[in-house]
PDB file of N, CA, C and O in Angstrom:
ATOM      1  N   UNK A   1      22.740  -0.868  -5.473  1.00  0.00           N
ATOM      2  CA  UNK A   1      21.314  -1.069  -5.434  1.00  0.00           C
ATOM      3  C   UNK A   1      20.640   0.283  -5.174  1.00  0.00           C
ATOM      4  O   UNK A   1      21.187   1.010  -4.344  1.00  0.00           O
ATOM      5  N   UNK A   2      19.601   0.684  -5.734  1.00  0.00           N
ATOM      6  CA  UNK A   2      18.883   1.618  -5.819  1.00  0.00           C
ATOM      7  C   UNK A   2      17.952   2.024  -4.672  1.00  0.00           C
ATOM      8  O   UNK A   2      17.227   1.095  -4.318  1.00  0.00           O
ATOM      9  N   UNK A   3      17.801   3.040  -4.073  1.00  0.00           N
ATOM     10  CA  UNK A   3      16.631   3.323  -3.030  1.00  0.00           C
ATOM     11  C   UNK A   3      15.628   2.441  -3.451  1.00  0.00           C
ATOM     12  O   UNK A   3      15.621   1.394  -2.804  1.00  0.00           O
ATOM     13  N   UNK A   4      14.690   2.537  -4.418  1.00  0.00           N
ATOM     14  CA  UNK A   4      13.621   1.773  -4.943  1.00  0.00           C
ATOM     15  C   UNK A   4      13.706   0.519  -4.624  1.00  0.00           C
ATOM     16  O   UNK A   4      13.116  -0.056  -3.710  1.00  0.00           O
ATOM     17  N   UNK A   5      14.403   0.116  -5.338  1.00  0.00           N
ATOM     18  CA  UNK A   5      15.223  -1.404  -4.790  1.00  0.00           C
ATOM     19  C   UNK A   5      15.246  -2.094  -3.537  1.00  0.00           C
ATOM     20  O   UNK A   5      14.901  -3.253  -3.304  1.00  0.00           O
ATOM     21  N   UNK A   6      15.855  -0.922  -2.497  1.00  0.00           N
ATOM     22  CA  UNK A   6      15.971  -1.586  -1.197  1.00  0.00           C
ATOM     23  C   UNK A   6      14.624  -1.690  -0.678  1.00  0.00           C
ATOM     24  O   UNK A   6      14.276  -2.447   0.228  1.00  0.00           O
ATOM     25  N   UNK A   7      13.895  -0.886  -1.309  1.00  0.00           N
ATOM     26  CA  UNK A   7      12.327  -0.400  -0.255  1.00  0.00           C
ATOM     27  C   UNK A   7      11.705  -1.947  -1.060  1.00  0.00           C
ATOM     28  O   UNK A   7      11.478  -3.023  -0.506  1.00  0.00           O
ATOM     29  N   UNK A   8      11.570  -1.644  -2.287  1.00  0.00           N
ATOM     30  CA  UNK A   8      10.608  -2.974  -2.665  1.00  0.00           C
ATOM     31  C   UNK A   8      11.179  -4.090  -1.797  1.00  0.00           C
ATOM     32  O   UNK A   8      10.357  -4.792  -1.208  1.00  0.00           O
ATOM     33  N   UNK A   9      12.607  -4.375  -1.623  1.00  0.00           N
ATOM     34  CA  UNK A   9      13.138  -5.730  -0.855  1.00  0.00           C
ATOM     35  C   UNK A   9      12.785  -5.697   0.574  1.00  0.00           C
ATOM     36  O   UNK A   9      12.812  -6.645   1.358  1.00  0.00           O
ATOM     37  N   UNK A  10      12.454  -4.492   0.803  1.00  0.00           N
ATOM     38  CA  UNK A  10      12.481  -4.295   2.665  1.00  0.00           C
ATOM     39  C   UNK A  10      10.685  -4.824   2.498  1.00  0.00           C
ATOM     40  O   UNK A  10      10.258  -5.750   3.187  1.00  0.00           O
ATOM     41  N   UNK A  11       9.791  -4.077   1.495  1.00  0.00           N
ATOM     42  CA  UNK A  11       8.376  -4.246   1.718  1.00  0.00           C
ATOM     43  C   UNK A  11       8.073  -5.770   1.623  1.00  0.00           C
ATOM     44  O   UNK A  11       7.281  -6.343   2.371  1.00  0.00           O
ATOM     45  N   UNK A  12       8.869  -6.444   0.503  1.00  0.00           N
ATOM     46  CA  UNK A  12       8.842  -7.610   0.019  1.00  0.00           C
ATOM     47  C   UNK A  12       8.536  -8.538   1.781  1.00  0.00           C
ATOM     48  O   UNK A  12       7.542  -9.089   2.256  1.00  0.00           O
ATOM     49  N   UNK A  13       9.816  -8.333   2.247  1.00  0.00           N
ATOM     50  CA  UNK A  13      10.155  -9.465   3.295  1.00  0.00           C
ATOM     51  C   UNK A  13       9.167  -8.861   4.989  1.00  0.00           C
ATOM     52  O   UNK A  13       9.190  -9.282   6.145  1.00  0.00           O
ATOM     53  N   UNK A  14       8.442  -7.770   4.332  1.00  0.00           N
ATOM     54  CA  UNK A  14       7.420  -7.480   6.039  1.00  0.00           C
ATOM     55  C   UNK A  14       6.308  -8.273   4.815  1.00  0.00           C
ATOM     56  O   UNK A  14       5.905  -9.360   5.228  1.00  0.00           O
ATOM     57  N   UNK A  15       5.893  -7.971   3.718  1.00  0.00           N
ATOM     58  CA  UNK A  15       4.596  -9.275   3.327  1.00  0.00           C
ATOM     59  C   UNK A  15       4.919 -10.780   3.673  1.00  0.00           C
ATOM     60  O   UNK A  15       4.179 -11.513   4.329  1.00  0.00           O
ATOM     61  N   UNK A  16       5.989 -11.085   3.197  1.00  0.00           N
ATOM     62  CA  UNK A  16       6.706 -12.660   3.640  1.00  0.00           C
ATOM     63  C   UNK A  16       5.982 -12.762   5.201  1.00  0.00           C
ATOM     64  O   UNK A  16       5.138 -13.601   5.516  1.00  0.00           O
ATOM     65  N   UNK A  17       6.494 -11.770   6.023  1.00  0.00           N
ATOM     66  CA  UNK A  17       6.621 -12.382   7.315  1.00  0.00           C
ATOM     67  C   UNK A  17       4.621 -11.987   7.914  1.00  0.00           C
ATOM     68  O   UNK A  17       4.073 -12.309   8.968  1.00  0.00           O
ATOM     69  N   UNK A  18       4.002 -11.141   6.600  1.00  0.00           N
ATOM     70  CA  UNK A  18       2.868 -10.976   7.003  1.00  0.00           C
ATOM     71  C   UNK A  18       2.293 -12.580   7.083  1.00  0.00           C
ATOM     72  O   UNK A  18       1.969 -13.253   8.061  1.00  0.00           O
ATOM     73  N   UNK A  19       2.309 -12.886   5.667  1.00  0.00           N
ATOM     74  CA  UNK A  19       1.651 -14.256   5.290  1.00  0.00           C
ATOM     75  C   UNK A  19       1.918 -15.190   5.963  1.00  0.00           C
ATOM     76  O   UNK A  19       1.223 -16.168   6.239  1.00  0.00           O
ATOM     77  N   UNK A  20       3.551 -14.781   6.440  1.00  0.00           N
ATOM     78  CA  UNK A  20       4.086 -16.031   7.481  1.00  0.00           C
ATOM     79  C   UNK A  20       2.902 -16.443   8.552  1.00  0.00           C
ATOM     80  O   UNK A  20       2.307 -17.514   8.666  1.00  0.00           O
ATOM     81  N   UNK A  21       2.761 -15.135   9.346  1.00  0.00           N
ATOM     82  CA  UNK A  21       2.172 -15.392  10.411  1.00  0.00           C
ATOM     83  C   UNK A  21       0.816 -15.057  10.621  1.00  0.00           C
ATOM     84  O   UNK A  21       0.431 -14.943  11.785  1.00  0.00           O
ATOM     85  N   UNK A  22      -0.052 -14.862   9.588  1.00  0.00           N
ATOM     86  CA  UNK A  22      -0.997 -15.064   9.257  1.00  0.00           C
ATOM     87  C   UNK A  22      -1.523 -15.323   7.664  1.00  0.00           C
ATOM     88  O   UNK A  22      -1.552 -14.487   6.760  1.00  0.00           O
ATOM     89  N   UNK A  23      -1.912 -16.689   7.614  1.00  0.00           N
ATOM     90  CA  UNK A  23      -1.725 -17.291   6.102  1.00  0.00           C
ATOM     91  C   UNK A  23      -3.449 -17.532   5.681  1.00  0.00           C
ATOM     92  O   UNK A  23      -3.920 -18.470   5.039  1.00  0.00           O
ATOM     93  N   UNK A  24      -4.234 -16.254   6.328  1.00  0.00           N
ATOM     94  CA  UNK A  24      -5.315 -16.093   5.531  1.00  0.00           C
ATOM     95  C   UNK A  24      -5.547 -15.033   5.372  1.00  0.00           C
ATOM     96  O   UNK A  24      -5.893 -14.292   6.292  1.00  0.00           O
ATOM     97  N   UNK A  25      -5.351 -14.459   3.479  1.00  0.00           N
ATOM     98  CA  UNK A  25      -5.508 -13.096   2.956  1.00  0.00           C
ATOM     99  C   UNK A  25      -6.515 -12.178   3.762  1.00  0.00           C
ATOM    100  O   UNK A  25      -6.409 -10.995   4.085  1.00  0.00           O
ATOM    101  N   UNK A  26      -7.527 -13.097   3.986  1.00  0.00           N
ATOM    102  CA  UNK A  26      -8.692 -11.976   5.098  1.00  0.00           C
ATOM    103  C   UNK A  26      -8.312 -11.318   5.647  1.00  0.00           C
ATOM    104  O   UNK A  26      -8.708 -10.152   5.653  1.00  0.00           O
ATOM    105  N   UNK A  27      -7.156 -11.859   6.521  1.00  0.00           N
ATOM    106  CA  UNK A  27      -7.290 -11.260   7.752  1.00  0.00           C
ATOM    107  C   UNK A  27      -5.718 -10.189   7.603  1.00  0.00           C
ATOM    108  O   UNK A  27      -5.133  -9.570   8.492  1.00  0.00           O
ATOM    109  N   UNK A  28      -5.360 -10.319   5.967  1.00  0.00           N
ATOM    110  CA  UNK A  28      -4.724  -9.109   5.842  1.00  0.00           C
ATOM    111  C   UNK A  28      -5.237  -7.665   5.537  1.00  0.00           C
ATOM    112  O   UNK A  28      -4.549  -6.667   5.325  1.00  0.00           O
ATOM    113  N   UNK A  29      -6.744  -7.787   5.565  1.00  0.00           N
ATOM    114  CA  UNK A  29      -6.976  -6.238   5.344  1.00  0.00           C
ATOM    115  C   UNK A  29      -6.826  -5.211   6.438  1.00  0.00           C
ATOM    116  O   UNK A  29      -7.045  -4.009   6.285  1.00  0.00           O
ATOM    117  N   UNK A  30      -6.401  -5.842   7.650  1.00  0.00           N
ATOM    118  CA  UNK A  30      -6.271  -5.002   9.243  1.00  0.00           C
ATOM    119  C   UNK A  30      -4.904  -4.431   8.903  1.00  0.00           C
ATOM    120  O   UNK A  30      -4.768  -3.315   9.404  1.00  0.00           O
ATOM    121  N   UNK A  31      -3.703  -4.900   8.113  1.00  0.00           N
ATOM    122  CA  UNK A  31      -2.413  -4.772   7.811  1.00  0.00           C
ATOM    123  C   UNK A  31      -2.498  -3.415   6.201  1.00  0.00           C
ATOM    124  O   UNK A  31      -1.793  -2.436   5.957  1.00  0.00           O
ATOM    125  N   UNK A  32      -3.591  -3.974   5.510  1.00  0.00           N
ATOM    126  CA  UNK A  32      -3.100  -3.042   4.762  1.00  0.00           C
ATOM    127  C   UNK A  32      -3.711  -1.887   5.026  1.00  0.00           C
ATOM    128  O   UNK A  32      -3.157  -0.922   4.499  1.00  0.00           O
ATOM    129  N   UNK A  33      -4.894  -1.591   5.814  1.00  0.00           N
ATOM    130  CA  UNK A  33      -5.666  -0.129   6.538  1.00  0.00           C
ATOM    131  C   UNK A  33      -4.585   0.105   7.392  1.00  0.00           C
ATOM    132  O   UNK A  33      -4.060   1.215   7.309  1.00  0.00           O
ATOM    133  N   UNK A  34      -4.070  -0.819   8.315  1.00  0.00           N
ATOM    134  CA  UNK A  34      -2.877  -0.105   9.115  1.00  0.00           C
ATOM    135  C   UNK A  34      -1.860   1.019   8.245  1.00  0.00           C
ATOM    136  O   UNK A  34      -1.806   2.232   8.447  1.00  0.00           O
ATOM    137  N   UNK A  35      -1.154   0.305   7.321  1.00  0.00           N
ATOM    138  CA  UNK A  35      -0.026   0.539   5.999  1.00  0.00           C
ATOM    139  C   UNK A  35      -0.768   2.180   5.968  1.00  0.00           C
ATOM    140  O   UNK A  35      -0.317   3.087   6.667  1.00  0.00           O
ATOM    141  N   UNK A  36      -1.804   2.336   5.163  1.00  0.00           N
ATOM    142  CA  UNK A  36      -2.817   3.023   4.365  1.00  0.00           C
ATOM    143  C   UNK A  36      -2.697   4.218   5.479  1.00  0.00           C
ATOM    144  O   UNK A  36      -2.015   5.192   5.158  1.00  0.00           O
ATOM    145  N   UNK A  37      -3.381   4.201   6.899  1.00  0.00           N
ATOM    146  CA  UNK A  37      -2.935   5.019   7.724  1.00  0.00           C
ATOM    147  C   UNK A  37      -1.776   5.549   8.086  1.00  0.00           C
ATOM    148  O   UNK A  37      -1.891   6.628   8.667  1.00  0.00           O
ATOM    149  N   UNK A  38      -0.386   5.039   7.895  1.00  0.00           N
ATOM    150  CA  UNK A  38       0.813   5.456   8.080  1.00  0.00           C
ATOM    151  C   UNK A  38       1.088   6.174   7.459  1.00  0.00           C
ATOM    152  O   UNK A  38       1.346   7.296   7.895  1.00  0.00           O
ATOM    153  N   UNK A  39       1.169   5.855   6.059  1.00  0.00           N
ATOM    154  CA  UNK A  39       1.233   6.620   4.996  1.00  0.00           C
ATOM    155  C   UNK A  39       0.226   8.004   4.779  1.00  0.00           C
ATOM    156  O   UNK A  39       0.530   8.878   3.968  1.00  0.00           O
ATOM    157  N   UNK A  40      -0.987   8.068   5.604  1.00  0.00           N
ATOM    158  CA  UNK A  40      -1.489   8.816   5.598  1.00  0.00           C
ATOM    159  C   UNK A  40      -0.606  10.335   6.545  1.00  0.00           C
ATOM    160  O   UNK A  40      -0.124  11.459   6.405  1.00  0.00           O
ATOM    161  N   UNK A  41      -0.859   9.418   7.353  1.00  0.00           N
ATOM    162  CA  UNK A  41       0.295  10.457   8.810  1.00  0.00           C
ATOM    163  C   UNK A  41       1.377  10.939   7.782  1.00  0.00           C
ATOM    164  O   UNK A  41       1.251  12.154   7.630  1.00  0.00           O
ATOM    165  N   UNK A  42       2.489  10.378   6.951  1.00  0.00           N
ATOM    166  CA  UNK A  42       3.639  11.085   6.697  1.00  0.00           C
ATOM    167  C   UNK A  42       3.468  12.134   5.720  1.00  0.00           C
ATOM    168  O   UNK A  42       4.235  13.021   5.346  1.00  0.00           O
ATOM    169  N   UNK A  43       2.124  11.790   5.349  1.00  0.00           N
ATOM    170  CA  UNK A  43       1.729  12.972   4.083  1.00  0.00           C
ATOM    171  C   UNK A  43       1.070  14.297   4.660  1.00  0.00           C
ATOM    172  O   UNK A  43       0.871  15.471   4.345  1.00  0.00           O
ATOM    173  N   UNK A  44       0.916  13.663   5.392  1.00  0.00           N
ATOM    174  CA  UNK A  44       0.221  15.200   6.441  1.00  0.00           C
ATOM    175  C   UNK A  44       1.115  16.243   7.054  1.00  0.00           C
ATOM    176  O   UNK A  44       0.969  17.464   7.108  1.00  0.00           O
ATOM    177  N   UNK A  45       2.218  15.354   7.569  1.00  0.00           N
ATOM    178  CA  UNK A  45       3.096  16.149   8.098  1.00  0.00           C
ATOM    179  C   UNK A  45       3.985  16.812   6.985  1.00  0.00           C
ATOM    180  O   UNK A  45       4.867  17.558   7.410  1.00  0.00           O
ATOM    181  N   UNK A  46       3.920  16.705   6.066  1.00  0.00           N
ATOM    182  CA  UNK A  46       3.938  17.494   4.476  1.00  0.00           C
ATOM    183  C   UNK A  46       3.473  18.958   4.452  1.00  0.00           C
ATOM    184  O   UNK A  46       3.266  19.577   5.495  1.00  0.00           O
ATOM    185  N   UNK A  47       3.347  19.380   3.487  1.00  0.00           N
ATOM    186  CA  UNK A  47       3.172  20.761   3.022  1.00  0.00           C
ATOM    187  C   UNK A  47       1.151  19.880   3.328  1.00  0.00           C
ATOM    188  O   UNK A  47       0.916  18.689   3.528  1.00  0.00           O
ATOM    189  N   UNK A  48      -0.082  21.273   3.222  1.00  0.00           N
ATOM    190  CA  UNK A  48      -1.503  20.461   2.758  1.00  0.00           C
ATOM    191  C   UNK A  48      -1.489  20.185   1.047  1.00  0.00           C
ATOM    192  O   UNK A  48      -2.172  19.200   0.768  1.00  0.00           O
ATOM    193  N   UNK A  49      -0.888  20.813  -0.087  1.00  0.00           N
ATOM    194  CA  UNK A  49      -0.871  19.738  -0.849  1.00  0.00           C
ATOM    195  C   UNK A  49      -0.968  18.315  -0.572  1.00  0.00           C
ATOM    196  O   UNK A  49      -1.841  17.573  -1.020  1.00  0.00           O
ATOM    197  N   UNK A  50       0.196  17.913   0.364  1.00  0.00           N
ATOM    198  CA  UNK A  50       0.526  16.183   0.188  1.00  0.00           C
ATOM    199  C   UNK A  50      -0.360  15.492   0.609  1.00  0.00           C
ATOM    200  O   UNK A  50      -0.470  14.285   0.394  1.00  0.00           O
ATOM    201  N   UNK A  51      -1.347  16.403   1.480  1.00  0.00           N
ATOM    202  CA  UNK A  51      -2.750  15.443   1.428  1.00  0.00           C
ATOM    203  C   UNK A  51      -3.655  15.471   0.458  1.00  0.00           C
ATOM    204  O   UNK A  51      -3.938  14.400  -0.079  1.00  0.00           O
ATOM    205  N   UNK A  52      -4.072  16.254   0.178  1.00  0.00           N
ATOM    206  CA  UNK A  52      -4.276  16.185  -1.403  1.00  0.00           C
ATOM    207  C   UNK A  52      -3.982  15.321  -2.516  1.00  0.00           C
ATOM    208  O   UNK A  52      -4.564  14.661  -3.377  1.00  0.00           O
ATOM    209  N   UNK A  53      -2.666  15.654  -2.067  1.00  0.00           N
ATOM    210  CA  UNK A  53      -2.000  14.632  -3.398  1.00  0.00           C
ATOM    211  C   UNK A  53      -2.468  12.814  -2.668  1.00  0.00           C
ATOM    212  O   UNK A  53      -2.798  11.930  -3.458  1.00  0.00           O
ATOM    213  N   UNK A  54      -2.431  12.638  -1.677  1.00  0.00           N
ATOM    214  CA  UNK A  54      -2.274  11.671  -1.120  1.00  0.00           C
ATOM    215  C   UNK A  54      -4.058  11.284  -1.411  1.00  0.00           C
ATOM    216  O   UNK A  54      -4.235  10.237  -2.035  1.00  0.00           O
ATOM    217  N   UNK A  55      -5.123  11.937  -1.064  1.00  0.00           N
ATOM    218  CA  UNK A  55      -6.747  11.375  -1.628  1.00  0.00           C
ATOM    219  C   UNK A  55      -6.705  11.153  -2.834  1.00  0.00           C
ATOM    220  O   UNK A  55      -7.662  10.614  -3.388  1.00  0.00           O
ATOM    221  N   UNK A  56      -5.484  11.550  -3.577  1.00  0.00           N
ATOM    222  CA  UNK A  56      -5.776  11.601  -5.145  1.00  0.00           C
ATOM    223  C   UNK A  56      -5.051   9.696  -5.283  1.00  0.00           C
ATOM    224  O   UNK A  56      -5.424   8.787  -6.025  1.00  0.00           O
ATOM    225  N   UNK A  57      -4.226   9.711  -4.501  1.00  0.00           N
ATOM    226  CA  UNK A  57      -3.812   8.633  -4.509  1.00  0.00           C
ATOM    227  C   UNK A  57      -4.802   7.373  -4.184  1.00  0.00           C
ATOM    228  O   UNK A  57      -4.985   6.340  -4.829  1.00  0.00           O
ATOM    229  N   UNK A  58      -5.239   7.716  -3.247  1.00  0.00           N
ATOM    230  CA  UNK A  58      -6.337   6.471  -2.998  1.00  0.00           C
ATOM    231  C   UNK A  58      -7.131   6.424  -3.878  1.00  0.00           C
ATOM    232  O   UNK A  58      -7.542   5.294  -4.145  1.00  0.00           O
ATOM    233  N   UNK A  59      -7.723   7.680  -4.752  1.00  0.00           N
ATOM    234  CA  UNK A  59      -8.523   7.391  -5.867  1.00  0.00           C
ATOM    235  C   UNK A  59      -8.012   6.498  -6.569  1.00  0.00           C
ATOM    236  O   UNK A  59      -8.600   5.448  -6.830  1.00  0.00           O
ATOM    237  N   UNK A  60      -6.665   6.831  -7.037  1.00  0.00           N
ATOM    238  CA  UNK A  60      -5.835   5.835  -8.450  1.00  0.00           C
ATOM    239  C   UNK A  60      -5.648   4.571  -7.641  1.00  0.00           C
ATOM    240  O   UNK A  60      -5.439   3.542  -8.283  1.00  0.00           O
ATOM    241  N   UNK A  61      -5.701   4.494  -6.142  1.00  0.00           N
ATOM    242  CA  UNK A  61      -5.757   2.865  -5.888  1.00  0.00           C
ATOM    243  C   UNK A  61      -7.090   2.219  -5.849  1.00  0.00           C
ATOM    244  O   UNK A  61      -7.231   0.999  -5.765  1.00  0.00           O
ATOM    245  N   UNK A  62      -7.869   2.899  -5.899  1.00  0.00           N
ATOM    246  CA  UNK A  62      -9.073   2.780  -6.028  1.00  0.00           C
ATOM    247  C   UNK A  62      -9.734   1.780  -7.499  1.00  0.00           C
ATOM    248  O   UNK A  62     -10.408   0.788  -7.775  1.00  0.00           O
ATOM    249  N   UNK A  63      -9.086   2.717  -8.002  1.00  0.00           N
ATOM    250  CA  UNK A  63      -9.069   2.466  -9.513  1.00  0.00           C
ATOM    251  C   UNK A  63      -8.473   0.881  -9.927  1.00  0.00           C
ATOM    252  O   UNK A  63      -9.058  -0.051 -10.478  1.00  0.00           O
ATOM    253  N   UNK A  64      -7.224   0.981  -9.479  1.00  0.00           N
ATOM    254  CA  UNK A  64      -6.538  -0.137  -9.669  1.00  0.00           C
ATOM    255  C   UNK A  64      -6.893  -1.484  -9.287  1.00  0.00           C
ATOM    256  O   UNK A  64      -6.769  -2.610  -9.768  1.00  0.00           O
ATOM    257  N   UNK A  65      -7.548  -0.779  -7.891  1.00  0.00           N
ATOM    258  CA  UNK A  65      -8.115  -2.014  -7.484  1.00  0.00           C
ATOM    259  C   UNK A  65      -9.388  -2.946  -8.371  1.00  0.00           C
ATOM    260  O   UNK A  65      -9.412  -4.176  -8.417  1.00  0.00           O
ATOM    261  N   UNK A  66     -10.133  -2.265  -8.863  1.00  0.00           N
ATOM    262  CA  UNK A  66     -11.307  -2.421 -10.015  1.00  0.00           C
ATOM    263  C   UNK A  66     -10.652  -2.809 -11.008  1.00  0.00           C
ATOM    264  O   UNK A  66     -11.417  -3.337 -11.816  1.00  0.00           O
ATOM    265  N   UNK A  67      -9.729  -2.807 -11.306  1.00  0.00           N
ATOM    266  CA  UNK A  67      -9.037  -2.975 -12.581  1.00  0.00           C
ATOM    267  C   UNK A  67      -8.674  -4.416 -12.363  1.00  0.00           C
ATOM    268  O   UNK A  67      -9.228  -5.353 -12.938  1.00  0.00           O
ATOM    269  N   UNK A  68      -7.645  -4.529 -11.440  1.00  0.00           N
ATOM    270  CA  UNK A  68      -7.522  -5.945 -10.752  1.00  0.00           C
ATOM    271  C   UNK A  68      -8.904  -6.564 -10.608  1.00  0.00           C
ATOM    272  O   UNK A  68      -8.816  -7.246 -11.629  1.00  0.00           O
ATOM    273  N   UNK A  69      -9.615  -6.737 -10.331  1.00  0.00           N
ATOM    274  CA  UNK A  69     -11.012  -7.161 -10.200  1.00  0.00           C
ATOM    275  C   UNK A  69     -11.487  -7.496 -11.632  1.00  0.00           C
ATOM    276  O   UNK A  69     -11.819  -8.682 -11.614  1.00  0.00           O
ATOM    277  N   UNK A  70     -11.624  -7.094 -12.580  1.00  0.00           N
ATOM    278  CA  UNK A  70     -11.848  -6.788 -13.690  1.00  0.00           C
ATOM    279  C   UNK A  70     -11.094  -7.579 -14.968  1.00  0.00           C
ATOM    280  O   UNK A  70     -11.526  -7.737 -16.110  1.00  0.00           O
ATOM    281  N   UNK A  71      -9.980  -7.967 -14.462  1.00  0.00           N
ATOM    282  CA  UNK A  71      -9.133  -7.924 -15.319  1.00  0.00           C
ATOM    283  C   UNK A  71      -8.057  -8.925 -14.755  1.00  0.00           C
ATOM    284  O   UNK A  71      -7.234  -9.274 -15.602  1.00  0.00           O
ATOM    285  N   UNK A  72      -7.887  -9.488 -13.422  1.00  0.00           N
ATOM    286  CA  UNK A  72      -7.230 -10.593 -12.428  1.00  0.00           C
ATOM    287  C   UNK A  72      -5.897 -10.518 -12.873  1.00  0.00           C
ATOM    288  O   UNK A  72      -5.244 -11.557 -12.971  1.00  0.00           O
ATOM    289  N   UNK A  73      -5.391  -9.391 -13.164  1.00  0.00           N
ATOM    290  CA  UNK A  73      -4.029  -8.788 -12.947  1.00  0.00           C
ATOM    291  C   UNK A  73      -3.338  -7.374 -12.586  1.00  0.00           C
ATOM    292  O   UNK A  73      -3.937  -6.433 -13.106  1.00  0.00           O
ATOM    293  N   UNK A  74      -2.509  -7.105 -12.015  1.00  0.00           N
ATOM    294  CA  UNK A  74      -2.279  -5.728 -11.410  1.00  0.00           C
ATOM    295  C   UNK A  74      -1.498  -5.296 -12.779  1.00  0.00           C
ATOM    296  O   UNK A  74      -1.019  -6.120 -13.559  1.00  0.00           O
ATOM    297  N   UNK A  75      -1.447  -3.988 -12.940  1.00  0.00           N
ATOM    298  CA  UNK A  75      -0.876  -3.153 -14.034  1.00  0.00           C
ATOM    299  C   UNK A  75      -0.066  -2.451 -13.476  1.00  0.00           C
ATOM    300  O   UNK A  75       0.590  -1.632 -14.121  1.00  0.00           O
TER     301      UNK A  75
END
């Protein structure tokens, strides 16, 4: 099994146990700003490119997100 692999299966089963224990999407946006901040921290402690690279990222989720909206499927 592939790095990729294990991470999607590891992310897979912390959403499972998100929804588990709280089973209204609302009140998952405290979970994914949490996520969003973590990920922020490990990019920092990076070269300052990786923050960079990392605002560029929220743009393209940005994006995606509108797209989803738009379109009521993720790409």
């Amino acid at each position: 099994m592939s790095k990729e692999s294990m991470l999607r299966d590891d992310l897979l089963e912390i959403v499972k146990q998100i929804a588990r224990l709280q089973s209204n999407p609302r009140t998952w946006l405290s979970w994914v700003v949490y996520f969003l901040a973590r990920l922020e921290e490990q990019a920092t402690l990076g070269s300052p490119a990786n923050r960079e690279s990392y605002l560029e990222m929220l743009s393209a989720l940005q994006e995606e997100i509108r797209n989803r909206m738009q379109t009521g499927g993720w790409h």
